[in-house]
C-alpha positions as CSV (number, residue, x, y, z in Angstrom):
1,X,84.1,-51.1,31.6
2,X,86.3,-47.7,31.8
3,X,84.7,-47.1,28.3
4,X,81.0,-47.4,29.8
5,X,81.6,-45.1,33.2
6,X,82.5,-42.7,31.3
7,X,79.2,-42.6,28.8
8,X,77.3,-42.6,32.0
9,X,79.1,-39.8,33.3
10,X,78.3,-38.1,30.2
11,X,74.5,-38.9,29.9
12,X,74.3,-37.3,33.8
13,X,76.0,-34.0,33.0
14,X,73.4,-33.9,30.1
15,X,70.0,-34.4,32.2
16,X,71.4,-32.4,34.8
17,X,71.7,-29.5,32.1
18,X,68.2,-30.2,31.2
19,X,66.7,-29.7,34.0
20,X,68.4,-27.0,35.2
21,X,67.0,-25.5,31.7
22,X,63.6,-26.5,32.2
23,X,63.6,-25.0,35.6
24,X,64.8,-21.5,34.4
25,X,61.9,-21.7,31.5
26,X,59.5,-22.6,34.2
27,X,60.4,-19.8,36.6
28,X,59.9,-17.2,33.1
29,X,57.1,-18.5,32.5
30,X,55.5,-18.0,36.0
31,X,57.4,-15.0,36.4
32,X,55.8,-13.7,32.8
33,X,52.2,-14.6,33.8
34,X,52.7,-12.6,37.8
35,X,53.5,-9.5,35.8
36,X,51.1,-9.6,33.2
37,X,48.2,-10.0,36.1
38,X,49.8,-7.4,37.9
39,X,49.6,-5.0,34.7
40,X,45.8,-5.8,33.6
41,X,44.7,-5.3,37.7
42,X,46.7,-1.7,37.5
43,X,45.2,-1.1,33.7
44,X,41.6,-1.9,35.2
45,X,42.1,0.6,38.5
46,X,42.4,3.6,35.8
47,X,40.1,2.7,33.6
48,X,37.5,2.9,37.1
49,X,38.5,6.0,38.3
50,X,36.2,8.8,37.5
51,X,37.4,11.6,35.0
52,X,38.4,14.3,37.7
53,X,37.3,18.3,35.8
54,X,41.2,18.9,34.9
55,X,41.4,15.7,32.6
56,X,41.9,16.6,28.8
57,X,38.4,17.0,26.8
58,X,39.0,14.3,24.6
59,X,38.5,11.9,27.2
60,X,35.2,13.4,28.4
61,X,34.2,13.9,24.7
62,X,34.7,10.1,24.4
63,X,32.4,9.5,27.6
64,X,29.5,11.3,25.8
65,X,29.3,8.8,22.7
66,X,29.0,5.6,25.2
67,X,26.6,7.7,26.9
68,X,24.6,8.3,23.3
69,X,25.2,5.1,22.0
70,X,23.2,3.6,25.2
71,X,20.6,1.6,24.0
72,X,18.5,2.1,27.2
73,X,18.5,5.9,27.5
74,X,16.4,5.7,30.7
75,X,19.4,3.7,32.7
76,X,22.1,5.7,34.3
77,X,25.3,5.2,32.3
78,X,27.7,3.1,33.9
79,X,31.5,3.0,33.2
80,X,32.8,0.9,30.5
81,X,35.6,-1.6,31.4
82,X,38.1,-1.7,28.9
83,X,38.1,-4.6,26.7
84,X,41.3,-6.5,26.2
85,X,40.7,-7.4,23.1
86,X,40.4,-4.1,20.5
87,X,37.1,-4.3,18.2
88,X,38.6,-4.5,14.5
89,X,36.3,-1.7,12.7
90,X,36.9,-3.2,9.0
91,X,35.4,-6.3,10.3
92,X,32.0,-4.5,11.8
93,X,32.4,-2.5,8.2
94,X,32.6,-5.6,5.8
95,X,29.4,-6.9,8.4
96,X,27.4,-3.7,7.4
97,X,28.3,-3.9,3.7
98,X,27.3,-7.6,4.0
99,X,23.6,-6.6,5.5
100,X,23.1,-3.7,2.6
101,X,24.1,-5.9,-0.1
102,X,21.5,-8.5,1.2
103,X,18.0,-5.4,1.6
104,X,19.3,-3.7,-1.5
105,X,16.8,-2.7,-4.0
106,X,16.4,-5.1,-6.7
107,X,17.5,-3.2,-10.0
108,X,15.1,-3.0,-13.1
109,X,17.2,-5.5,-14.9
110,X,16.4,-8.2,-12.2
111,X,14.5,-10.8,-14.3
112,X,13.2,-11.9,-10.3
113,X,9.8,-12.0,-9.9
114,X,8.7,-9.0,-8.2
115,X,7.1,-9.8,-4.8
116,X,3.5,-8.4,-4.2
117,X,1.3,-8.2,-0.9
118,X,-1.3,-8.0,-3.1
119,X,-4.8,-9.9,-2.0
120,X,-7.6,-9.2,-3.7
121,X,-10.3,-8.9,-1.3
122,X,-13.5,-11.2,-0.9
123,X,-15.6,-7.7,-1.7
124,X,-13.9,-6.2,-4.5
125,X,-13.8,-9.7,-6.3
126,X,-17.5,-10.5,-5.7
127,X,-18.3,-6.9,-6.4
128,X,-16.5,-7.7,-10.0
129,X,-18.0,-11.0,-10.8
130,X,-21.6,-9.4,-9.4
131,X,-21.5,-7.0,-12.0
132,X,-20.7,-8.8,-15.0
133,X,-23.3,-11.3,-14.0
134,X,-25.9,-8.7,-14.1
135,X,-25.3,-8.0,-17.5
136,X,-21.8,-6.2,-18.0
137,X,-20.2,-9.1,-18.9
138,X,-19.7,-8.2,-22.9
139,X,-19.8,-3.9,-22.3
140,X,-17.0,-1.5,-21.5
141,X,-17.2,-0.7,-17.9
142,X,-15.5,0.8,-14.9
143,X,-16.3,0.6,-10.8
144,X,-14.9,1.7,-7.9
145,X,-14.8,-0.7,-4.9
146,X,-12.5,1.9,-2.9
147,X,-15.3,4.7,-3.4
148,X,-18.2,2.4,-2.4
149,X,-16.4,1.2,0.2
150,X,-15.7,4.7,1.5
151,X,-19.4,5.8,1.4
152,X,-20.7,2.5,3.3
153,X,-18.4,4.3,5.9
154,X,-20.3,7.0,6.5
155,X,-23.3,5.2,6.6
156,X,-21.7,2.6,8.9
157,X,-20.9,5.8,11.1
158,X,-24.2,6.3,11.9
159,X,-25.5,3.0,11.9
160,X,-26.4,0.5,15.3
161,X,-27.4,-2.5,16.2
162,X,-27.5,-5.3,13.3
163,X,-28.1,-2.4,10.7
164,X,-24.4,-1.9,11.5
165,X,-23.2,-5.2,12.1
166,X,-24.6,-5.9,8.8
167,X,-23.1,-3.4,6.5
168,X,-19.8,-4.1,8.3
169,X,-20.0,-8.1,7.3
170,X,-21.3,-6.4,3.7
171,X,-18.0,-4.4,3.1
172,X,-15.9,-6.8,4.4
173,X,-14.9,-5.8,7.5
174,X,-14.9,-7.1,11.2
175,X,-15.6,-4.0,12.8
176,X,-15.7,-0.4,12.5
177,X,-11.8,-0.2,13.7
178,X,-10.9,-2.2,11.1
179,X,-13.3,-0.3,8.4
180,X,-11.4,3.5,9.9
181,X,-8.0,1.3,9.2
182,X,-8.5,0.6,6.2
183,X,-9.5,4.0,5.1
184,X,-6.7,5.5,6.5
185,X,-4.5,3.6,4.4
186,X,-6.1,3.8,1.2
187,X,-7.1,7.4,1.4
188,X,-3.0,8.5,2.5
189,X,-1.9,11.3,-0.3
190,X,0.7,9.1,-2.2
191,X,4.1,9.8,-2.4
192,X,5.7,11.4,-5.3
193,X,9.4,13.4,-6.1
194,X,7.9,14.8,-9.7
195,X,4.4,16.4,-8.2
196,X,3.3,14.8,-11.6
197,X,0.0,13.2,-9.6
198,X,-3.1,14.2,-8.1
199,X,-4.7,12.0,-5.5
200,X,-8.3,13.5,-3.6
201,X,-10.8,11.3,-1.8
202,X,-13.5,13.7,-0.3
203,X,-16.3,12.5,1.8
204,X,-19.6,14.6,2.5
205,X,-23.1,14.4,4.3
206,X,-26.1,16.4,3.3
207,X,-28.9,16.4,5.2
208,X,-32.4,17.7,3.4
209,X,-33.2,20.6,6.1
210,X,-37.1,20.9,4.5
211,X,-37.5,17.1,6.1
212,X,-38.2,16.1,9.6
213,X,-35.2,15.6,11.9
214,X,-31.6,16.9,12.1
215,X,-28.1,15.6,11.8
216,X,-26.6,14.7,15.5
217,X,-23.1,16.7,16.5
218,X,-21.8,13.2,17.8
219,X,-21.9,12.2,14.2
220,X,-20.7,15.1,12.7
221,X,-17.7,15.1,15.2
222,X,-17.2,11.6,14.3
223,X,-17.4,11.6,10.2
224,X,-15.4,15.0,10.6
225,X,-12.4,13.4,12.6
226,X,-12.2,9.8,10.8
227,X,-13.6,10.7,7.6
228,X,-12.5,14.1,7.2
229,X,-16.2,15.0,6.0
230,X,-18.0,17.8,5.8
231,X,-21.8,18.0,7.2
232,X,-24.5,20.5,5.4
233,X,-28.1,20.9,6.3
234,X,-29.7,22.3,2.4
235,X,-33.1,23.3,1.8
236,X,-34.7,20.7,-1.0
237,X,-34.6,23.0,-3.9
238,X,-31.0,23.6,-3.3
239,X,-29.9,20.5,-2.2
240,X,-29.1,19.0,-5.8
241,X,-27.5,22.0,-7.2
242,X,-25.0,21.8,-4.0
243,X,-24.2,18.3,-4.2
244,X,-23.5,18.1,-8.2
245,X,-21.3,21.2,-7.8
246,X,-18.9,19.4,-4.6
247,X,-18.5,16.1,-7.0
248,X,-18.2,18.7,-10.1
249,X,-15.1,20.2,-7.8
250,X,-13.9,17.0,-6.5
251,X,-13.8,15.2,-9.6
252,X,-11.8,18.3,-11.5
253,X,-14.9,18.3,-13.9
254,X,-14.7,14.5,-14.6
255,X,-18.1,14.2,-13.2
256,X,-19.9,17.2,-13.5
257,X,-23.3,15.8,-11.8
258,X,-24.3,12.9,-10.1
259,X,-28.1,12.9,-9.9
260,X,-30.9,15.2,-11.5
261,X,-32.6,15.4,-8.9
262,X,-32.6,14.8,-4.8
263,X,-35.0,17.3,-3.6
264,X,-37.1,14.3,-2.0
265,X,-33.9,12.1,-0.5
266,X,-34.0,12.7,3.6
267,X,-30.0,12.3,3.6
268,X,-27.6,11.9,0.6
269,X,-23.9,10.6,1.8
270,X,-21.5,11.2,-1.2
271,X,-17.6,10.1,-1.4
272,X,-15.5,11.5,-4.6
273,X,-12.3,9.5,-5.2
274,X,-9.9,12.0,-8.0
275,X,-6.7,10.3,-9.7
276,X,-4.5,12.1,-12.1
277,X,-0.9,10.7,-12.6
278,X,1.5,9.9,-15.5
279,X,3.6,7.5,-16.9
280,X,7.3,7.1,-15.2
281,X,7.8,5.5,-18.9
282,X,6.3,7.6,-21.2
283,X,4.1,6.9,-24.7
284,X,5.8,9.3,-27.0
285,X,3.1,10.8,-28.9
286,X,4.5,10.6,-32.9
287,X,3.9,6.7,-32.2
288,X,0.6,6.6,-31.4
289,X,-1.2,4.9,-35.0
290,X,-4.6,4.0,-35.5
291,X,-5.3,0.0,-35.8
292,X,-7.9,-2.2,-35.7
293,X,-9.2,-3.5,-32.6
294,X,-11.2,-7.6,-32.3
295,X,-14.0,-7.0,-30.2
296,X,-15.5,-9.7,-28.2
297,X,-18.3,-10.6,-31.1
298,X,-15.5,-10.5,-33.7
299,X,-16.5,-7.1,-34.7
300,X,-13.3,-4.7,-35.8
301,X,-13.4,-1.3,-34.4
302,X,-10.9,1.3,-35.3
303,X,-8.8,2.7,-32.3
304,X,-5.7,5.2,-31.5
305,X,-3.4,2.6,-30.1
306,X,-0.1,3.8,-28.4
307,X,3.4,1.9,-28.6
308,X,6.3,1.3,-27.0
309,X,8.9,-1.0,-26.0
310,X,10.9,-0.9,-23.1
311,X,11.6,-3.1,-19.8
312,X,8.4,-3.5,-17.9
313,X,7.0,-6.1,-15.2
314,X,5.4,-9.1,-17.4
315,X,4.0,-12.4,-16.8
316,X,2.3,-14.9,-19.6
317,X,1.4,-18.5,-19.5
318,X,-1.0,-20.3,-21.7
319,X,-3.8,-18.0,-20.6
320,X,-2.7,-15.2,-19.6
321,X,-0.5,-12.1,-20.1
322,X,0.2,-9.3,-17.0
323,X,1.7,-6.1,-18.0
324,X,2.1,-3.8,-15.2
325,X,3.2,-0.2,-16.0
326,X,4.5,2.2,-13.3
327,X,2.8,5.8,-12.7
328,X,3.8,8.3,-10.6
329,X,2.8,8.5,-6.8
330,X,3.5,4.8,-6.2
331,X,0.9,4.1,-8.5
332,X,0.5,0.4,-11.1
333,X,-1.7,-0.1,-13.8
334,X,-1.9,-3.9,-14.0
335,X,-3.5,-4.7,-17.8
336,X,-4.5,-8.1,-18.2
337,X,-5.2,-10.2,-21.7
338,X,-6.7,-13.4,-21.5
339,X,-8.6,-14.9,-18.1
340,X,-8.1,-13.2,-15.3
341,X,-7.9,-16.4,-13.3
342,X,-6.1,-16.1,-10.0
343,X,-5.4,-12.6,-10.6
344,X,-3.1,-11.7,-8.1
345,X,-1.0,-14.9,-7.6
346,X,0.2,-13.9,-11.4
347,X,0.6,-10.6,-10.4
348,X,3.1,-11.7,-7.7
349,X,5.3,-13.5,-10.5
350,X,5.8,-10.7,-12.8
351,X,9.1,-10.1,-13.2
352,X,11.2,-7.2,-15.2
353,X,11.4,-8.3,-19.2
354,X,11.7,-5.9,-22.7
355,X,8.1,-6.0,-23.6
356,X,6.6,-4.4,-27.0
357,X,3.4,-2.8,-25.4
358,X,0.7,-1.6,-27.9
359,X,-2.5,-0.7,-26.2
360,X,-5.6,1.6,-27.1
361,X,-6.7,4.9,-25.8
362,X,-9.2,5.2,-23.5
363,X,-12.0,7.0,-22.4
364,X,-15.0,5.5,-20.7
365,X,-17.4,5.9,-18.2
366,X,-20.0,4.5,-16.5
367,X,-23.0,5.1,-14.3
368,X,-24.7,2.4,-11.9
369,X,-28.0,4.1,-11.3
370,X,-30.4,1.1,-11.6
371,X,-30.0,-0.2,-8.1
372,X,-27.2,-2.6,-9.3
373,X,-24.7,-1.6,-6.1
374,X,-27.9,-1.9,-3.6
375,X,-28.6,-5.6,-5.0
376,X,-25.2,-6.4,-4.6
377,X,-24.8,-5.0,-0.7
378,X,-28.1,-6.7,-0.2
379,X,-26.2,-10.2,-1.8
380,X,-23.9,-9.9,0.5
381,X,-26.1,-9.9,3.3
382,X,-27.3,-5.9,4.2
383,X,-31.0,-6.3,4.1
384,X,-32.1,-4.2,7.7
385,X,-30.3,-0.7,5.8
386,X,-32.7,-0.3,3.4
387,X,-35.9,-1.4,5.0
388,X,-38.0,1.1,7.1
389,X,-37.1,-0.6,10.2
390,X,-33.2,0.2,9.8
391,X,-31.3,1.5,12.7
392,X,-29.1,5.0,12.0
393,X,-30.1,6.3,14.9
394,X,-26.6,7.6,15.8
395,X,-27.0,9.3,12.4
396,X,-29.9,11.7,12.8
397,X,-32.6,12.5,15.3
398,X,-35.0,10.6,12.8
399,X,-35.1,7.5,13.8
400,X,-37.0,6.8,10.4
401,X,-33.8,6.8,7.9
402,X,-33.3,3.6,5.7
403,X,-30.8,3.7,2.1
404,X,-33.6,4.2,-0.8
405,X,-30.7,4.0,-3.5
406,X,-27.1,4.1,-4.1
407,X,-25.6,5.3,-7.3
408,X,-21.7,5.3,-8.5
409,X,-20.4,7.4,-11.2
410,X,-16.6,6.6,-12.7
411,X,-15.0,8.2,-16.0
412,X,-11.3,7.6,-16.7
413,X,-9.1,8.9,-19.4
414,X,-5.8,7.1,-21.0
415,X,-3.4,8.6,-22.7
416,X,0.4,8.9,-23.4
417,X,0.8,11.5,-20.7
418,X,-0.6,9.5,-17.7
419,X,-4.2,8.6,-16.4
420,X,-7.0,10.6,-15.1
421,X,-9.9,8.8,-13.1
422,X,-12.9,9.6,-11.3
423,X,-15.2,7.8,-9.1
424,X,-18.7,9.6,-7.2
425,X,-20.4,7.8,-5.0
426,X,-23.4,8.3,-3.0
427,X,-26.1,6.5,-0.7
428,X,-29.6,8.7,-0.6
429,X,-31.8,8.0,2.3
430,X,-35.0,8.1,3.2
431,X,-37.6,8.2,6.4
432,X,-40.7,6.3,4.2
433,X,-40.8,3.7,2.4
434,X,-39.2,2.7,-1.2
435,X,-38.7,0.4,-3.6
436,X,13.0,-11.8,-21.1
437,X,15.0,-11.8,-24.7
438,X,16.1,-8.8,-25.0
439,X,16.1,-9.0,-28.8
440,X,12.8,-10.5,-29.1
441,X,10.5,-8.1,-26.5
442,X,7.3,-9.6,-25.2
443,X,4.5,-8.4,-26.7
444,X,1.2,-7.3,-24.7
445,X,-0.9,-6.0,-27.8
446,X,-4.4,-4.8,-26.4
447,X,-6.1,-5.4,-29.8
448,X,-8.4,-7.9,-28.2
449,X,-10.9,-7.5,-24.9
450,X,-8.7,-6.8,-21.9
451,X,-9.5,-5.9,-18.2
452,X,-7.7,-2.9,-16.5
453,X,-6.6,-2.6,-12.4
454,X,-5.3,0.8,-10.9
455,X,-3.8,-0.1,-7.9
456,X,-1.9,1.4,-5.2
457,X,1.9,-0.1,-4.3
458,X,3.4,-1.1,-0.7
459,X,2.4,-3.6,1.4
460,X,-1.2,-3.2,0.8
461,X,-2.4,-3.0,-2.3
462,X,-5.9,-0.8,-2.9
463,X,-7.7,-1.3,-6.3
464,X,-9.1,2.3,-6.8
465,X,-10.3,1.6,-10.2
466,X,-11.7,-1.4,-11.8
467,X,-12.4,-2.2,-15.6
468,X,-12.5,-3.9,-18.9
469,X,-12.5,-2.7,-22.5
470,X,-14.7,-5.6,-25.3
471,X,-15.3,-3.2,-27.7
């Protein structure tokens, strides 16, 4: 019994020492968390106070960047409190490395498929199929949809009523702001580091001045300021010399005339669309061999064919093979053996592979003077332009004028230093009435009929020229 008092007494003396204990920690603790508030309320009072004129400049200098770094430069800048927690720099710089890594560039060993914005329109397509169903089908041709497109502008400019609305629907547009748009973008100079490229599309009115009626200011203004064209009133015998001599100019001599005569046209409106740009990946010349070429009958036909193998874009499948070869200016030649079947949904899988790319010189040109482009506007639903009761009355003081003909030059030349193209267009009017192994390369060898795209890059693709080589 003496034996268990005294454990008792022990286990007392023990709790009363913890407690006592716990009490002290408790009192720190409270004590701890008083002077901490009382330190953060005194932290915050100076960080409020305004920077009186005899504080140190580092402190004003720091002021300034919050002040720059405002998002909302139009609020008055307010006084930053002072964070208690301090922002860890290498943590925002890991974040940025982090976003850079994820926009970089892909690099041209990337075997990704390249992506494309490329949609190739309702009236270049139709234009294409149009003209190989009238006959150029089995011949070497070339067309511009960008220059046609151009000139239907300026006819569009002077245009009213359903004459309009109908050459709008024609070119594939919804209205004339979305016509200007889209000239603005495809007529931008393209962008280049070399100056290796050349890039003109010129637009011009000439008005016969030896025929009733005159050209209105309102629509000079207007083709001047979204067109950048030029108006002329010419006297009929000098009216033909002028015209061949501006495409002569702004086709660098690819097109030296376009018509023989247009002393008896009312109106001629005339676009020129000039390319000349090279290779980033060059042909070297001392490979360039001559070889026979399968023509679309079965026919050989001796051609210059140049060679090369390097990393290019490249897609095949059973029926069809897409090279697509860089050019200076943010220009891409798209060459394409085999059907052309949806075109640009290949295009947008074409991914970076060694390719062994043998294809012929060219040099072609073609001229669509046999009404071919007016059957095809008049396809696609233009019938009011060129009848005498067509409206372009915002055009000319004649309210007579109605298209009698439209006629499209092109001529381009392929070499191992680059491309140079030409396109002239023009729309004659009347006021009467008409009529990936990188030791096996791909191989894209041109030796057979193939079809041609020169395209522009970004996010919207232009096809300035359009062709196909059979023989």
């Amino acid at each position: 019994m003496k034996n268990g008092g005294k454990l008792m007494g022990e286990i007392l003396i023990w709790l009363v020492v913890v407690l006592a204990c716990g009490g002290i920690f408790f009192a720190s603790f409270v004590t701890i968390i008083y002077l901490g508030q009382k330190l953060k309320e005194e932290n915050t009072a100076e960080v409020a106070e305004p920077v009186s004129a005899d504080e140190p400049e580092e402190i004003k200098a720091h002021e300034d960047e919050i002040v720059i770094a405002d998002m909302e430069p139009s609020k008055e800048a307010v006084p930053v409190e002072q964070d208690e927690d301090e922002i860890d720099m290498s943590k925002v710089a890991e974040a940025i490395e982090e976003i850079e890594s994820v926009v970089e560039t892909p690099s041209e060993n990337s075997e990704e498929p390249v992506s494309s914005n490329f949609a190739l329109s309702d009236f270049d397509q139709s234009l294409i199929n149009f003209l190989e169903n009238a006959g150029y089908k089995n011949e070497n041709y070339m067309v511009s949809p960008a220059s046609l497109r151009a000139v239907i502008g300026l006819a569009v400019a002077g245009a009213d009523s359903s004459t309009k609305d109908e050459l709008l629907k024609a070119a594939g547009f919804k209205d004339e702001a979305d016509m200007i748009s889209w000239y603005e973008g495809m007529s931008k100079p393209p962008v280049t580091k070399g100056g290796d490229v050349t890039f003109k599309v010129l637009n011009s009115a000439w008005h016969n001045s030896n025929m009733k009626g005159s050209l209105l200011d309102d629509y000079k203004d207007y083709i001047k300021n979204h067109y950048n064209a030029q108006a002329e009133d010419v006297e009929a015998a000098e009216i033909t010399e002028a015209v061949n001599n501006w495409v002569n100019e702004g086709t660098n001599g690819l097109i030296p005339a376009l018509s023989d005569d247009l002393s008896s046209e009312d109106m001629v409106l005339v676009n020129t669309l000039y390319l000349k740009t090279s290779w980033i990946k060059k042909f070297e010349k001392e490979a360039t061999e001559e070889d026979d070429f399968m023509s679309y009958d079965g026919c050989c036909i001796k051609k210059e064919f140049m060679d090369q193998t390097d990393k290019f874009r490249f897609y095949e499948d059973d029926e069809t093979k897409i090279l697509v070869m860089d050019m200076e200016g943010k220009i891409e030649v798209a060459f394409v053996l085999g059907k052309p079947f949806k075109f640009q949904e290949k295009l947008a899988k074409t991914a970076m592979e060694r390719v062994h790319v043998k294809i012929p010189k060219i040099d072609t040109e073609t001229s669509f003077d046999e009404q071919e482009l007016v059957k095809y506007l008049q396809s696609r639903g233009a019938k009011n332009s060129f009848l005498p009761s067509a409206d372009f009355s915002r055009m000319s003081s004649n309210s007579d004028f109605f298209v009698s003909d439209i006629i499209q030059k092109t001529k381009m030349v392929v070499d191992e230093d680059g491309i140079e193209a030409a396109a002239a267009t023009s729309i004659a009017m009347l006021g009467s009435a008409l009529s990936l192994n990188e030791d096996e390369p791909k191989e894209f060898v041109a030796d057979e009929p193939f079809s041609y795209y020169v395209l522009t890059t970004g996010s919207s693709k232009e096809i300035l020229f359009y062709g196909q080589i059979v023989e």
